[in-house]
One Martini backbone bead per residue (centre of mass of N, CA, C, O) as a GRO file, in nm:
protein
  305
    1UNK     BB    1   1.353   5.964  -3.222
    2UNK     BB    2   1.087   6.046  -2.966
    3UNK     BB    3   0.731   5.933  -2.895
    4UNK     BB    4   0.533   6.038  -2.657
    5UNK     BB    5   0.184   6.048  -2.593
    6UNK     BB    6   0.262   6.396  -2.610
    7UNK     BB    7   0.189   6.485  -2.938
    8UNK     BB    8   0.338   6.723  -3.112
    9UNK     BB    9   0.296   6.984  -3.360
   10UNK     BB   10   0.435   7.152  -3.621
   11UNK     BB   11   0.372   7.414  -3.808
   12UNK     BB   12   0.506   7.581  -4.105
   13UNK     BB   13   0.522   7.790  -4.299
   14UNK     BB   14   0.273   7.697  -4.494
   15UNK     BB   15   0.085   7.869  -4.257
   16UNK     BB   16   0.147   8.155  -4.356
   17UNK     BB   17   0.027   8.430  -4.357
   18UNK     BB   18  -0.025   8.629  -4.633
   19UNK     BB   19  -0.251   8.827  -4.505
   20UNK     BB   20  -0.397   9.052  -4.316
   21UNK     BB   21  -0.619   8.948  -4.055
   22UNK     BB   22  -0.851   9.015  -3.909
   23UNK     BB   23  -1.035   9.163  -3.679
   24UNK     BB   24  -0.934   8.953  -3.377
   25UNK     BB   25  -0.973   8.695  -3.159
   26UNK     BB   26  -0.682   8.533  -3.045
   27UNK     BB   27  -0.670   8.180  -2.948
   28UNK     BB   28  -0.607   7.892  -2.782
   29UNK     BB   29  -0.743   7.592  -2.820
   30UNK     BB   30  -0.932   7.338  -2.667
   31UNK     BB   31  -1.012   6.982  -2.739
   32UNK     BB   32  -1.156   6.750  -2.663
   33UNK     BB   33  -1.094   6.349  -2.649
   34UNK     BB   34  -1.159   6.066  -2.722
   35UNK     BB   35  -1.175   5.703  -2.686
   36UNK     BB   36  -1.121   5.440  -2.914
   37UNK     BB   37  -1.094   5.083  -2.820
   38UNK     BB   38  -0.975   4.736  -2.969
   39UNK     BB   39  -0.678   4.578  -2.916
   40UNK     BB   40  -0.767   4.486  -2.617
   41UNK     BB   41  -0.865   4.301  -2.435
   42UNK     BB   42  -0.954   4.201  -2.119
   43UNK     BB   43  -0.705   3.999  -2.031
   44UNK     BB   44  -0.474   4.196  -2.233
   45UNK     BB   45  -0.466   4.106  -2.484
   46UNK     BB   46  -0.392   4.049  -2.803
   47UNK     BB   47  -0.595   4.152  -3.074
   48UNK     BB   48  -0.515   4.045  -3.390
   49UNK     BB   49  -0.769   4.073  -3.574
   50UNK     BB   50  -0.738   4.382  -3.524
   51UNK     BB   51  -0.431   4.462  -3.574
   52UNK     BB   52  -0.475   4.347  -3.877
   53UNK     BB   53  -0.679   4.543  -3.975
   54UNK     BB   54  -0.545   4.835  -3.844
   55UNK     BB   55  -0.313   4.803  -4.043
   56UNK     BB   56  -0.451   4.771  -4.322
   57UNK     BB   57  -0.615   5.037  -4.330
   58UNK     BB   58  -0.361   5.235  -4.289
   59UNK     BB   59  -0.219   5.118  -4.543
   60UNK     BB   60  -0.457   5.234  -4.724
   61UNK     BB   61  -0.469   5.530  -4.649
   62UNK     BB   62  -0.140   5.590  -4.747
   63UNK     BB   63  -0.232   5.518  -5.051
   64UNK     BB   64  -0.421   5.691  -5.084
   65UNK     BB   65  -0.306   5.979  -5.069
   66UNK     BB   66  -0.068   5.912  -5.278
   67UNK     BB   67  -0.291   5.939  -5.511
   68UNK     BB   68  -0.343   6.253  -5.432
   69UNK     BB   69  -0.136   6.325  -5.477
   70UNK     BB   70  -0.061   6.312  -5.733
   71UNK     BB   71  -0.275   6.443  -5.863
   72UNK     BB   72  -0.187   6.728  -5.744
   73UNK     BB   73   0.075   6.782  -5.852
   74UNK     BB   74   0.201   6.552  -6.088
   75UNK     BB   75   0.355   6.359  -5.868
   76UNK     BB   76   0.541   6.134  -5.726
   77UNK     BB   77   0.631   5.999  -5.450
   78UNK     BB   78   0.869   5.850  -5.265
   79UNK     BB   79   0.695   5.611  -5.150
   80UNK     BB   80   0.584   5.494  -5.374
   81UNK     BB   81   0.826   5.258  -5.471
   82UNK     BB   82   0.780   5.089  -5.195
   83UNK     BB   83   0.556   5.040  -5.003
   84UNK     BB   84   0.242   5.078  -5.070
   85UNK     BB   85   0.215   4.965  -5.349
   86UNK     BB   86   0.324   4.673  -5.264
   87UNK     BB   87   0.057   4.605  -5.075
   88UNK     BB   88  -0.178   4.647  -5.309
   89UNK     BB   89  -0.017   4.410  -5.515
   90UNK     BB   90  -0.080   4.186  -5.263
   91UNK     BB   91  -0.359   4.166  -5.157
   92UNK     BB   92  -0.458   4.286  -4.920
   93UNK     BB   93  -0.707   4.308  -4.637
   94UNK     BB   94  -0.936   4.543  -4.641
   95UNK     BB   95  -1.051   4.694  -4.352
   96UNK     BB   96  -1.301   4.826  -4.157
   97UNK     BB   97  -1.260   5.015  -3.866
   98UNK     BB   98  -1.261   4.940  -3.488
   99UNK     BB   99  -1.033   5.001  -3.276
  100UNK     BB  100  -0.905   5.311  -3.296
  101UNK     BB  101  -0.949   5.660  -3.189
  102UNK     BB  102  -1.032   6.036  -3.198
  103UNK     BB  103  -1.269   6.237  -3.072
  104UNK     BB  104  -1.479   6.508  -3.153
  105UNK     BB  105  -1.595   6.847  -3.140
  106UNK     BB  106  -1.768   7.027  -3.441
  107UNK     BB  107  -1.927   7.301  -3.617
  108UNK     BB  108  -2.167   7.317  -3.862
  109UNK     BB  109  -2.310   7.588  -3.987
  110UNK     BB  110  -2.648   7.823  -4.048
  111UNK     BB  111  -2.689   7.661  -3.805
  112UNK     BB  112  -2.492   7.559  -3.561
  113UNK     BB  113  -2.383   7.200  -3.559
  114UNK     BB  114  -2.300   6.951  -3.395
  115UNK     BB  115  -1.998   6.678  -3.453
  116UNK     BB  116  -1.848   6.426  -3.432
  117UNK     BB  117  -1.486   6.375  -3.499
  118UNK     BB  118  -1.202   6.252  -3.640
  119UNK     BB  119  -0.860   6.351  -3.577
  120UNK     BB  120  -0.644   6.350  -3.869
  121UNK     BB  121  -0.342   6.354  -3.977
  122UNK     BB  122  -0.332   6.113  -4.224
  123UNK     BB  123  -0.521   6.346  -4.373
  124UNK     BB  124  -0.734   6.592  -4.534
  125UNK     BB  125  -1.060   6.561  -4.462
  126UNK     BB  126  -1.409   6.673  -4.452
  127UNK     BB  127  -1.686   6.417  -4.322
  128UNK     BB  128  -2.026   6.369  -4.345
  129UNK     BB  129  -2.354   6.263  -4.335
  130UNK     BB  130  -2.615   6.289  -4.531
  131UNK     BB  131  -2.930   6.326  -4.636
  132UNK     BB  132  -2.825   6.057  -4.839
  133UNK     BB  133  -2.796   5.833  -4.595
  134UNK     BB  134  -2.804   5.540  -4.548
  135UNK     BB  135  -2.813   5.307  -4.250
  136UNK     BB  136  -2.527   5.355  -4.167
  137UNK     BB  137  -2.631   5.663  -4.055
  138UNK     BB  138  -2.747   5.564  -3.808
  139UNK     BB  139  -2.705   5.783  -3.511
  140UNK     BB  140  -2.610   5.986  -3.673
  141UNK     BB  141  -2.514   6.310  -3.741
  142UNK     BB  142  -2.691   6.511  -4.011
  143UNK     BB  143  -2.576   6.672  -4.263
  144UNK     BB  144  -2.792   6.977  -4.429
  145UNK     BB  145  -2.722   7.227  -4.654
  146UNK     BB  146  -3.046   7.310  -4.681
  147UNK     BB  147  -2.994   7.434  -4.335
  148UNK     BB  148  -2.815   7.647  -4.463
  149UNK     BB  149  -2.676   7.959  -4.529
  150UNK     BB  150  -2.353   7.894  -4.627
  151UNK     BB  151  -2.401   7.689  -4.818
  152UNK     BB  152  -2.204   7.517  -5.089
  153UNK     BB  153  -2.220   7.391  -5.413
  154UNK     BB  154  -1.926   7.238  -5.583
  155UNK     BB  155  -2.010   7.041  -5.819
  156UNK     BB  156  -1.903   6.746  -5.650
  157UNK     BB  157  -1.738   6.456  -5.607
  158UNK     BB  158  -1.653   6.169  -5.400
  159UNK     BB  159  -1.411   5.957  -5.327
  160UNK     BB  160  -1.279   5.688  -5.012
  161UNK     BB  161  -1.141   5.389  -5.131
  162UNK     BB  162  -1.125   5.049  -5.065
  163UNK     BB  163  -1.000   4.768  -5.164
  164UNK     BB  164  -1.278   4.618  -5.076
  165UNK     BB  165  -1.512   4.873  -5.155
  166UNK     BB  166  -1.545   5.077  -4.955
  167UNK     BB  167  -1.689   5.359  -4.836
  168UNK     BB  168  -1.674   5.692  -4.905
  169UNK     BB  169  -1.944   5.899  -5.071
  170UNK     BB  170  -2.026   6.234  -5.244
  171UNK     BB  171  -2.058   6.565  -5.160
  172UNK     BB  172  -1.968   6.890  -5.223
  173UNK     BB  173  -1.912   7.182  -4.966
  174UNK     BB  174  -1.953   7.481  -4.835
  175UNK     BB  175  -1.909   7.583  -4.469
  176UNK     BB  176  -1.920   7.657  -4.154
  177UNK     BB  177  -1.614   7.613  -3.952
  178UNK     BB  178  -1.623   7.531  -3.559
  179UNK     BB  179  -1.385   7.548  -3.288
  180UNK     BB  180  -1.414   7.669  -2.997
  181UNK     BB  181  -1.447   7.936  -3.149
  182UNK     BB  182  -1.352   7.884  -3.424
  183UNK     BB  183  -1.374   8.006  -3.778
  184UNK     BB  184  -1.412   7.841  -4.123
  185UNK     BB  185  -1.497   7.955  -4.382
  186UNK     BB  186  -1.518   7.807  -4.684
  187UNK     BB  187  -1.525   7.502  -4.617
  188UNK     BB  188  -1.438   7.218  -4.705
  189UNK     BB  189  -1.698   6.933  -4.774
  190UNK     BB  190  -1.825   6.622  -4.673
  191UNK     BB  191  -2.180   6.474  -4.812
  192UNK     BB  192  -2.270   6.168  -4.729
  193UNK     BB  193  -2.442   5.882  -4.923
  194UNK     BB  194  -2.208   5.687  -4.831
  195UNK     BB  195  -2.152   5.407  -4.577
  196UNK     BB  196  -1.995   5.173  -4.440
  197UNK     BB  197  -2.054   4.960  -4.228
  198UNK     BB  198  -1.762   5.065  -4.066
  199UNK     BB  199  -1.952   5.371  -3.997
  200UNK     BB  200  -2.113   5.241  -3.784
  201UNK     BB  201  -2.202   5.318  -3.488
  202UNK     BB  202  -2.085   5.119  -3.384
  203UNK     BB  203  -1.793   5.117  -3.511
  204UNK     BB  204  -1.846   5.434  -3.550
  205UNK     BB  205  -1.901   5.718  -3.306
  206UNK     BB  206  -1.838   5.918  -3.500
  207UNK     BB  207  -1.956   6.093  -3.749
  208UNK     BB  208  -1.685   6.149  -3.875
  209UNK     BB  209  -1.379   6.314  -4.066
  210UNK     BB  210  -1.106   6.507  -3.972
  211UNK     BB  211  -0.838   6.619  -4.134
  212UNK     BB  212  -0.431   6.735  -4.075
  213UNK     BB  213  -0.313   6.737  -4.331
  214UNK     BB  214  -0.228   6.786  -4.619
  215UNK     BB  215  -0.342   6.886  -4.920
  216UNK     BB  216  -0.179   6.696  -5.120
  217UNK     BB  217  -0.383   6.438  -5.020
  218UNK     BB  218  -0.621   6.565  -5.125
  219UNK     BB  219  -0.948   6.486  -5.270
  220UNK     BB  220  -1.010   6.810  -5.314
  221UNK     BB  221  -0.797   7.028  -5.322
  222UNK     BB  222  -0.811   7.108  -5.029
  223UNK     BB  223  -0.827   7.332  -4.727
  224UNK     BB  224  -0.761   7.217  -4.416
  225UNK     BB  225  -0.902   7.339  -4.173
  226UNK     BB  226  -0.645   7.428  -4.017
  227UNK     BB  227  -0.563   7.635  -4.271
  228UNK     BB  228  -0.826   7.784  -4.237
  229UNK     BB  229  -0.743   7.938  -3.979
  230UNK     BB  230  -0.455   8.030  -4.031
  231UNK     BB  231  -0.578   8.164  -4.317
  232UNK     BB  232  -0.774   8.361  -4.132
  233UNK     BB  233  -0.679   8.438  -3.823
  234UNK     BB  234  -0.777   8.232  -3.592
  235UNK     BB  235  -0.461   8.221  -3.479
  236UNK     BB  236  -0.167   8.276  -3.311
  237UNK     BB  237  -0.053   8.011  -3.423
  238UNK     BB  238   0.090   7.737  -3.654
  239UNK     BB  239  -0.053   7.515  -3.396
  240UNK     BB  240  -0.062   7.182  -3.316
  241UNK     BB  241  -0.191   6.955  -3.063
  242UNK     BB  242  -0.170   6.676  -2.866
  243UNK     BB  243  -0.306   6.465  -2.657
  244UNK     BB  244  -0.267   6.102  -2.534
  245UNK     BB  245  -0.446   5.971  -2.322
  246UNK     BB  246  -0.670   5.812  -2.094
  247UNK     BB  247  -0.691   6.102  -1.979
  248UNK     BB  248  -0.710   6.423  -2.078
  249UNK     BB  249  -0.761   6.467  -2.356
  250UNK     BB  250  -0.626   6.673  -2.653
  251UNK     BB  251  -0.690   6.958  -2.861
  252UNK     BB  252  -0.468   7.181  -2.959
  253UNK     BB  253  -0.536   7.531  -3.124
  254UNK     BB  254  -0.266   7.766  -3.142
  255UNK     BB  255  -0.047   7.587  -3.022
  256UNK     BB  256   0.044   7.484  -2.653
  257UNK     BB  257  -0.012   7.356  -2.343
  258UNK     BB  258   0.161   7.468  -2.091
  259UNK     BB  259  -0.042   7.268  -1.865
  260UNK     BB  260   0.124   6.965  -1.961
  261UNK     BB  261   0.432   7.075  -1.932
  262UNK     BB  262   0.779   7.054  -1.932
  263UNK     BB  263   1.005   7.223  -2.062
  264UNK     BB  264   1.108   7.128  -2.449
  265UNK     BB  265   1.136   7.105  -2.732
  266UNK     BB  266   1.169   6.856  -2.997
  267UNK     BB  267   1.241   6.870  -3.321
  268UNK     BB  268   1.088   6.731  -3.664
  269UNK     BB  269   1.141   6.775  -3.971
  270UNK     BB  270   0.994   6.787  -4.223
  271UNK     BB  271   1.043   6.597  -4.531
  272UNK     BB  272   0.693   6.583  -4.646
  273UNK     BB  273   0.429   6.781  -4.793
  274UNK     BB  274   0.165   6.573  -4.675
  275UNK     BB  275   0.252   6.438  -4.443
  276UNK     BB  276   0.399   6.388  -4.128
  277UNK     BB  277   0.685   6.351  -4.185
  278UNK     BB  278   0.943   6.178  -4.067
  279UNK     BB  279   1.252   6.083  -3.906
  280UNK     BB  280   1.369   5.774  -3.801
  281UNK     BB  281   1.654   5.676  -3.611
  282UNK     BB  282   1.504   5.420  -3.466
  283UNK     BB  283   1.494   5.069  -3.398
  284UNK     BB  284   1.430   4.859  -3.086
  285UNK     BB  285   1.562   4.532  -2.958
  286UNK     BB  286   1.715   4.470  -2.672
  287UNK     BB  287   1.878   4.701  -2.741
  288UNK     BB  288   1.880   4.623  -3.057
  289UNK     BB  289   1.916   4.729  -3.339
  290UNK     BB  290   1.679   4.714  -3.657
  291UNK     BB  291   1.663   5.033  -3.747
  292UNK     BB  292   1.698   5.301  -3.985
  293UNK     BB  293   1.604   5.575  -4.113
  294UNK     BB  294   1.333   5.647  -4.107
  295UNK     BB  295   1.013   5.679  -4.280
  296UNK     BB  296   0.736   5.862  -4.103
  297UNK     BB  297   0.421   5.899  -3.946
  298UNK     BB  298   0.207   6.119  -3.788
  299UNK     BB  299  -0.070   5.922  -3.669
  300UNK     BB  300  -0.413   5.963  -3.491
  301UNK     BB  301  -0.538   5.681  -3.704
  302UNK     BB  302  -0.304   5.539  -3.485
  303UNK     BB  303  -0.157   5.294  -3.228
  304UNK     BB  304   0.073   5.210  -3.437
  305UNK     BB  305   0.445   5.128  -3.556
   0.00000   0.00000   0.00000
């Protein structure tokens, strides 16, 4: 399996519609994405100390969700065995990123306020800033649940800890979350009370971060919000695509934008609902097999294999 810049993602029955949708308009629906780029330098050589932070960080991150899994489902994951836990009892230095994402405009709240979010397919939840986050949240668009009409507090709390302390930890409401025209009534979502210094907008030029991975890595336990549009009826298929690339990014939500490729795709199947995780056929070094057989993530929260 070979995955090129322009990686689409097809969503399993597990997005099936249990009931019958509202009578609505349903369209596929792009979302334009910019890039934030920081692993090459100005005279094209490689950042090493960025690609060392956001390799460490991207570690650190399918650790959290690991545990994740395990709290939610009450079972380890299979990777767990493996790299995941020995990274962390290895004692890598976790630094908070700065090197690269793809973030786009999503609207929250009633009346509906924009901002823009990393995509991540990496993780499954969504949090904003909120109104008693303190300096580090300056520059950013803050989500005040008392200023929406449909928000609601489900009296729980949240905390997303990496291993140096850094952290995002707040309140967990519900909401609604539209995207593109597309709408997930009471979607579960954090506002953060706590940001590290790497989400400053210096650092971190999106408001928050929207997740797209399955539930079970969820630290809410909770429908993310892709999941949450597929069983509303507000997509046409269960089905979202990513384009990535110089100019012209793209998330296209409830189908694949036809007018981006020609020929078919070739698909693989997910073999662990958590992550979007699929086997790698091989890596090649110099035309000679280097690995082969790998458990793999397509996380749009890095741009290293």
């Amino acid at each position: 399996m070979r995955f090129t810049l322009a990686t689409v993602i097809a969503a399993l029955p597990f997005f099936t519609v249990a009931a019958s949708p509202p009578a609505i308009q349903k369209m596929g629906t792009a979302i334009p994405i910019s890039k934030r780029w920081r692993l090459i330098n100005d005279d094209k050589t490689v950042n090493l100390d960025a690609l060392k932070s956001h390799v460490a960080v991207t570690a650190a991150k399918v650790h959290d969700g690991l545990g994740h899994f395990e709290k939610n489902t009450g079972a380890s994951h299979p990777s767990v065995v493996t790299r995941a836990r020995k990274r962390a009892s290895a004692g890598d230095a976790l630094i908070d990123d700065s090197s690269s994402l793809w973030y786009g405009t999503i609207s929250v709240g009633t009346p509906a306020i924009d901002y823009t979010v990393d995509f991540d397919t990496g993780s499954s939840d969504l949090f904003l800033p909120g109104p008693n986050c303190g300096s580090n949240c300056d520059g950013h668009t803050i989500y005040n649940p008392s200023s929406s009409s449909t928000s609601k507090d489900l009296g729980k709390t949240f905390l997303l800890q990496y291993g140096d302390g850094s952290s995002v930890s707040g309140e967990q409401y519900s909401d609604t979350v539209m995207i593109a025209g597309l709408t997930a009534t009471d979607q579960a979502l954090g506002a953060a009370s706590q940001f590290s210094s790497g989400y400053s907008i210096s650092e971190f030029p999106p408001d928050g971060l929207m997740g797209m991975g399955f539930q079970t890595i969820s630290d809410y336990n909770a429908s993310p919000v892709f999941q949450s549009l597929v069983s509303q009826g507000q997509t046409d298929e269960p089905v979202f695509g990513f384009k990535l690339a110089v100019n012209g990014s793209e998330l296209y939500l409830g189908g694949t934008n036809s007018a981006l490729y020609t020929g078919n795709f070739s698909y693989a199947p997910v073999t662990y609902q958590a992550y979007w995780q699929v086997n790698m056929d091989s890596v090649d070094g110099n035309g000679q097999p280097i690995l082969s057989n790998i458990d793999s993530i397509i996380d749009t929260g890095t741009t290293v294999v």
